[in-house]
N, C-alpha and C positions, 0 to 999 in steps of 0.2 A: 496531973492535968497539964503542968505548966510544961514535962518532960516530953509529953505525947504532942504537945502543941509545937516545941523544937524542932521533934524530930519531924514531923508533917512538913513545917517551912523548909528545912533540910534537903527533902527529898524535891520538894519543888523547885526551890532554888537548882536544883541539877539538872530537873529536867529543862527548866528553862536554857539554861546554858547550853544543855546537850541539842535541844532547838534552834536558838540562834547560831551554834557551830554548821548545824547541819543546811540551814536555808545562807550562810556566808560559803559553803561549799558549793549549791546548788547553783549560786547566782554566777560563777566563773563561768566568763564565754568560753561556748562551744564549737569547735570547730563545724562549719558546716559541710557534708559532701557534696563537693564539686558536681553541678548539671550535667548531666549522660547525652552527648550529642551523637546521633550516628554522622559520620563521616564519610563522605563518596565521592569517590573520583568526580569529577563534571566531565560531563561529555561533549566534547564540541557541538556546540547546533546545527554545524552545517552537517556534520556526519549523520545525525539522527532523520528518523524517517516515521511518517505513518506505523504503526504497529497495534496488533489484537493483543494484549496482556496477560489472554486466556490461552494463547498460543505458544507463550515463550516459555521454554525449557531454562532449565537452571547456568547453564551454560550464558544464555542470553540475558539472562537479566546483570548478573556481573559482568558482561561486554557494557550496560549500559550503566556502569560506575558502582551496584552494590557490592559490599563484602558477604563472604557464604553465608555467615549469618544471620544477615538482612535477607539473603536470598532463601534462605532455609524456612527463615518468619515470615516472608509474604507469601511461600507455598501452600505454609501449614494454613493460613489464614484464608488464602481460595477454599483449602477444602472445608474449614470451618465454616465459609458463609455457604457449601452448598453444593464447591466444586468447578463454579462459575464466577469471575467478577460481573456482574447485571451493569454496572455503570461508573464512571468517575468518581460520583460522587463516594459512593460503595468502597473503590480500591484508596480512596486517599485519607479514610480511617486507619488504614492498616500502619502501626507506629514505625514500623520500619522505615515508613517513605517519610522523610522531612517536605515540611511543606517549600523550602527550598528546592528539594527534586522535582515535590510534584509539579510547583510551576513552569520548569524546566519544561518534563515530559508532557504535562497537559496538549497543549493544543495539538501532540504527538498520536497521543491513542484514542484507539479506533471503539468509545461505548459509549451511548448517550450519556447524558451530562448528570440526572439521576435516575432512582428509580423510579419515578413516576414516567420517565420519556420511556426506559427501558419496557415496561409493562405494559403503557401504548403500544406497542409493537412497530413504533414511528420508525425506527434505526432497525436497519441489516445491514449485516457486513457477512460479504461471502468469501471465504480461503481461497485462492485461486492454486491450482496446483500445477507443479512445473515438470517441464518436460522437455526431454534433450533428444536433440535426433544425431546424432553425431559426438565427434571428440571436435573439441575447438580451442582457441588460443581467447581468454574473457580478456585478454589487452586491447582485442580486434574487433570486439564489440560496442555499439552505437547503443543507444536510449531505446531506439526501435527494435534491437534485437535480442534485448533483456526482458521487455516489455512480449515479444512473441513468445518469452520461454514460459512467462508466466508473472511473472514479477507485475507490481503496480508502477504507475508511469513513477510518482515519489522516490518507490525502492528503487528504481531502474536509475534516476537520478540520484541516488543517494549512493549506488556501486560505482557510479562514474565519478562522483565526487572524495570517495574514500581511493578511487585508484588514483586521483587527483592528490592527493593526500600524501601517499605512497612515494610520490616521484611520477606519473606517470605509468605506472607498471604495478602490477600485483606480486611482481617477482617470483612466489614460491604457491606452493595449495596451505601451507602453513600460515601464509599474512592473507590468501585470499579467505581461510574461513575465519579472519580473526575480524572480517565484515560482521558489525551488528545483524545487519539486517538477515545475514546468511544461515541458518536455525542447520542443528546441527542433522538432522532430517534432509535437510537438503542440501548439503552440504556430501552428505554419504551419496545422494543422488548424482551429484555433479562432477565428485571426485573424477570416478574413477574416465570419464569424457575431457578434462583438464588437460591443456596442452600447458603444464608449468613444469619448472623444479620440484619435488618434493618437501625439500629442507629449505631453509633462506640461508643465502649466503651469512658467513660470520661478521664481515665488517658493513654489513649493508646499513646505508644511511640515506634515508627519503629526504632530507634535506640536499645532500650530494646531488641525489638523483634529480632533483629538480634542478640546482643547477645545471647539469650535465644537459638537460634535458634543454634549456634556453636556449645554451652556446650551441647546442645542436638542431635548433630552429631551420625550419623549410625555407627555405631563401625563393621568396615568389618573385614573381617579376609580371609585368601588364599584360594580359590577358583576356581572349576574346569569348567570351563562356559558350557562345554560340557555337564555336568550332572546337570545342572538347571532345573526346570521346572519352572513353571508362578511364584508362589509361593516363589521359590528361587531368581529370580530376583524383584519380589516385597518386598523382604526383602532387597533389597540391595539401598534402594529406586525406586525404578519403579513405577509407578501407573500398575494398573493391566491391562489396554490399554495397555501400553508402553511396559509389561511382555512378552505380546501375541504376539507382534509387533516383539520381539528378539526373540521369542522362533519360531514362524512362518518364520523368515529371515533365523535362523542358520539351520530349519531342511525341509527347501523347496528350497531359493535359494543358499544353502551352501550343500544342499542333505545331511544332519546328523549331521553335525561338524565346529566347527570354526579347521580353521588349522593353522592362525597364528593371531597375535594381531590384524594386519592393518585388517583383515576379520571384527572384532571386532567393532573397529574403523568406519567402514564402514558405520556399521547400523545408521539411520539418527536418528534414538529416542534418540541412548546417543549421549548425545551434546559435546563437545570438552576436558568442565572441569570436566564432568562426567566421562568421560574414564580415565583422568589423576589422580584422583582419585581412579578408581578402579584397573589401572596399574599397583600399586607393588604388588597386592594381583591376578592377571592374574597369575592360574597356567594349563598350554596345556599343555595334557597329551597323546602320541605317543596311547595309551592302549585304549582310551576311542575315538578316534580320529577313529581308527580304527573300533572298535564295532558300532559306529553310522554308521558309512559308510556303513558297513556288513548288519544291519538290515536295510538300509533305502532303502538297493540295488532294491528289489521288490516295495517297493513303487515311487521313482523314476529312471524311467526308461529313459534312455540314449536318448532325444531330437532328430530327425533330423535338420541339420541345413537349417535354411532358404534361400530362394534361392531370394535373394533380386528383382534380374533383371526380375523374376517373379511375385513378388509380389508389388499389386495394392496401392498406398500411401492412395487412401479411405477404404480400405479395413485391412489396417494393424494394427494389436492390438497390446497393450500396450508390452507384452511382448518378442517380434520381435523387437519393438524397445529397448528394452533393451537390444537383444541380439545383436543388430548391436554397440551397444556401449553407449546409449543414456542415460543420470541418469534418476530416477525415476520422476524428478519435469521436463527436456524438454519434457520425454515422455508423462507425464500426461498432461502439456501446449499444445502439440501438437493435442495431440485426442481431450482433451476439446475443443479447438479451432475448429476443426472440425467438434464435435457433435453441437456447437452453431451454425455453420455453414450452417449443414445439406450435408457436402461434400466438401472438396476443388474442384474449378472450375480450377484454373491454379496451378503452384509449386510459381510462385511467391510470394500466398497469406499466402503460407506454413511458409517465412521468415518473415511474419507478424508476428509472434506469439511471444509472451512475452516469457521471460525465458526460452528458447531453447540455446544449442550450435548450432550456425549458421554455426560453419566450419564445424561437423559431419552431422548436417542435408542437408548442400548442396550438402556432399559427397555420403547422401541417395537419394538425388533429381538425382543426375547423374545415379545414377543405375536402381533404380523402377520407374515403367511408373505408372500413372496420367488416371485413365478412372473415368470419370464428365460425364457418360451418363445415369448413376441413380438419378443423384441429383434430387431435385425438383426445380421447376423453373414454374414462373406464371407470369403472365401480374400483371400490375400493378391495372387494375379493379378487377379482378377475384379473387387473394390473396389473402388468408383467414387471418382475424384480427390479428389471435394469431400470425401466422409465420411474418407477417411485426413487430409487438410488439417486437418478440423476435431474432428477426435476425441481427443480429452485424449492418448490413450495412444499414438494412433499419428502425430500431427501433426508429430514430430521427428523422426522415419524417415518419413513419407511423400514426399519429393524421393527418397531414395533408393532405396523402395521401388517408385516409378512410374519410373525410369531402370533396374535391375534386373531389371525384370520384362520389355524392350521383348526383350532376350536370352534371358532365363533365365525363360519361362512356366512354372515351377514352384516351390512354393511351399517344398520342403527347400532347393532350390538358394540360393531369397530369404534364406530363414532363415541360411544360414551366412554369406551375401554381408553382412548385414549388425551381425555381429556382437554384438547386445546383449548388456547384461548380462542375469543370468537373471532377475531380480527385474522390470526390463521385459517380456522375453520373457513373463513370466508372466499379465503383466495386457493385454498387447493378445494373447495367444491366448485371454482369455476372451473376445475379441467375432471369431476366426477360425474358419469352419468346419472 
């Protein structure tokens, strides 16, 4: 008894010891592994621009600070949620983006703020697409004439600010697509019209070129703007566009003469620091101010004014709405929007439009009446390819809509086949018979 009773405490005794060795081993701190931070270049603010996210090629997302494989993880993770980012809220899950980046990029990209706005169907955002009619020199390009290629006014300031960047100059097609904003799509488009170098110089340094770029400043001197011609203001730096631009504002919508600076100021080609610049050398002369007026008197000739509450909102040109009050970029937003259109159907659709003053234009909605009895308008069989391809509201169901129909020539059948939401369904049955 007394032997088996030893040998029991024995064994206990060990195991207790082999216990307490084991939880005196357990308790040694452990190293902990270090927090996994993604790391990304920052991008200047000034260089960044408006952008669609669901647009950017791989290419572009590491122009805007990630490594491959941040950029590899926010790909896979598009086509995870569906192939589309739907909103802000949606792409700033995605772990690759630090919330550090995202506050960067936020007020940058172009998607409602969640899904709830996304599924409103409150927010569109339309790709504008670009087009070159010619070879050109993009050093010799204005904000206006980036903006005609296709570019948004933002981008358009956003390529002048990165040439800004550079020194003044793009130097090579190598630094000009190393532009954010320039997608490598359009960039193949624009190449091969590029009046650059191919390569960049070896020892090229944008800081140099900025310098170089001061010391080689236009040396102005006082000047009477009235008596310029293209010539004169291409001396004062203009590009010969930009010349035409000021010479055709001061003696068509000025009838002859600038009559005080802010007239000046006005013109959209000189940009803010180009006028401040040319300011203390602005010399308006009573003499010359006159003379233009005198001679321009026969060529223009005293407007009647429009008679708004007569006049058709599909029917009204550019320069009616100028004269109701409207700048040059609502009025242009508005007709374009129009001509894509083929006609506003309601005034509602009027306030759809990008970059309009909505107080001015709703105060044009109260006056002129709205006749939608020219538009064109077609069943959804019948529609010819091109007008569903290119019609704001039905360009995103037109594939579907021209494969649905080869079976199904009827137009209830189309409609359930394609399931929109109602808020679409709503505004392309205002151009369906």
């Amino acid at each position: 008894m007394k032997k088996n009773y030893y040998q029991k405490m024995a064994v206990l005794g060990v195991l207790l010891l082999s216990l307490f060795g084991f939880q005196k081993y357990t308790d040694k701190k452990t190293d902990h592994f270090p927090n996994v931070q993604f790391v990304s270049e920052s991008l200047p603010t000034e260089i960044l621009t408006e952008f669609d996210p669901n647009e950017l090629d791989e290419n572009q997302w590491q122009k805007l600070g990630f490594s491959e494989k941040q950029t590899a993880t926010i790909l896979k993770y598009k086509q995870i949620v569906g192939g589309k980012f739907l909103s802000k809220e949606q792409l700033k899950k995605c772990y690759a983006i630090s919330d550090e980046k995202f506050i960067q990029l936020q007020s940058f990209i172009l998607l409602p703020e969640n899904n709830k706005d996304a599924k409103s169907g409150s927010f569109n955002f339309e790709k504008k697409s670009i087009t070159v009619s010619g070879k050109f020199n993009p050093d010799q390009y204005s904000q206006n004439d980036w903006e005609n290629m296709g570019f948004s006014e933002k981008q358009a300031a956003a390529i002048l600010k990165y040439k800004s960047f550079l020194g003044g100059s793009f130097v090579s097609k190598e630094k000009f697509k190393e532009c954010f904003i320039i997608s490598d799509e359009n960039y193949a488009k624009l190449a091969p019209y590029l009046i650059l170098p191919a390569k960049t110089p070896a020892n090229f340094n944008p800081y140099d070129r900025k310098l170089n770029a001061q010391k080689t400043k236009i040396q102005i001197t006082p000047f009477d703007p009235n008596t310029l011609d293209t010539a004169g203001w291409m001396a004062l730096g203009f590009t010969e566009k930009q010349a035409n631009v000021i010479v055709n504002y001061r003696d068509r919508n000025l009838k002859g003469s600038f009559k005080t600076l802010e007239d000046i100021q006005n013109c959209f080609v000189i940009s803010p620091e180009k006028f401040a610049e040319l300011k203390p050398y602005i010399k308006l002369n009573s003499a010359t101010m006159v003379k233009n007026s005198d001679t321009k008197k026969t060529e223009f000739k005293q407007q009647e004014k429009t008679d708004f509450s007569k006049t058709d909102i599909n029917s009204v040109t550019f320069k009616q709405l100028l004269e109701f009050g409207l700048d040059e970029k609502s009025a242009g937003s508005m007709i374009g929007f129009r001509k894509k259109l083929g006609g506003f159907m309601t005034k509602e659709q009027i306030l759809e439009t990008y970059n309009i003053d909505k107080e001015l234009v709703q105060k044009l909605l109260s006056i002129a009446p709205l006749d939608n009895s020219k538009v064109e308008r077609y069943s959804l069989v019948d529609a010819p390819e091109e007008w569903l391809k290119n019609h704001p509201y039905f360009k995103y169901s037109a594939d579907k809509i021209i494969f649905y129909r080869i079976s199904n020539p009827d137009d209830k059948k189309i409609w359930k086949l394609l399931k929109t939401k109602p808020e679409y369904e709503a505004r392309m049955r205002l151009y369906v018979k």
